[in-house]
C-alpha positions in Angstrom: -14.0 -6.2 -12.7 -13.2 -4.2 -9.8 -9.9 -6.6 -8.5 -8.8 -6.2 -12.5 -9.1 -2.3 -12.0 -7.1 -2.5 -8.6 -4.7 -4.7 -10.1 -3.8 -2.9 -12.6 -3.5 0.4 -11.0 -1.4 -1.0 -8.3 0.7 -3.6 -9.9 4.1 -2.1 -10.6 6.7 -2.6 -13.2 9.8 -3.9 -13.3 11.1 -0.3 -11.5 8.1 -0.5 -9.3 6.5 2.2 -10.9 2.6 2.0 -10.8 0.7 3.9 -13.6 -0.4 6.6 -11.6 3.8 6.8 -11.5 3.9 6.7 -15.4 1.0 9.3 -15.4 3.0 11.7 -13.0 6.1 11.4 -15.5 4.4 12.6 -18.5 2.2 15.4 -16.5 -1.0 13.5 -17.7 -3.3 14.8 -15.2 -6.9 13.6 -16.7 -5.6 10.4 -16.3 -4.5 11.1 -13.1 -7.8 11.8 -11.9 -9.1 8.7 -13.7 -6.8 6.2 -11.7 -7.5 8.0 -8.6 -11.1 7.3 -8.7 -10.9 3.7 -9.3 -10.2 1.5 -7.1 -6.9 0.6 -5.5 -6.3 4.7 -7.0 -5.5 5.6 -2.5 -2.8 2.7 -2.5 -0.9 4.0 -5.7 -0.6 7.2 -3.9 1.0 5.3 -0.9 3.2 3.1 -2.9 6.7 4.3 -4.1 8.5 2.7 -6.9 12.6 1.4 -6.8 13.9 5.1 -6.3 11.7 5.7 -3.2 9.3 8.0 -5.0 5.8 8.4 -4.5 3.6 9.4 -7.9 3.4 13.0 -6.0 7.5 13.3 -6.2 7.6 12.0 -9.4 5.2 14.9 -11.0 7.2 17.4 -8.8 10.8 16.2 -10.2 9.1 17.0 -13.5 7.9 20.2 -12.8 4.3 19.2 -13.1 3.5 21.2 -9.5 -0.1 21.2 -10.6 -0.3 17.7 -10.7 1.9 16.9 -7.8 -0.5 19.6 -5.9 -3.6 17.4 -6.9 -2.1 14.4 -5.5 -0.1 15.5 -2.6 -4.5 16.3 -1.7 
């Protein structure tokens, strides 16, 4: 269970967005927090997708600075 939950969480998408990327997007920061404490949740912060952006520039671009606060932290 816990390699599924690091899998998921760090397996990207076709534009190499992971879904703490997707999360950042949509400003959905309970989920945010979710991913972050599972495992594999440090590595998503780490990994940027196809346009070099980390989940953290992805909520700022979108004017979520609340959430790109939490997980620039």
């Amino acid at each position: 269970m816990i390699y599924l939950c690091y899998f998921i969480l760090t397996f990207p998408d076709d534009h190499h967005d992971t879904l703490l990327h997707f999360a950042s997007r949509y400003g959905l920061m309970t989920f945010s927090q979710h991913l972050l404490s599972l495992n594999g949740g440090a590595e998503a912060l780490e990994s940027a997708n196809s346009s070099g952006l980390l989940p953290s520039d992805v909520a700022s671009n979108e004017c979520y600075d609340q959430l790109a606060t939490m997980l620039i932290q």
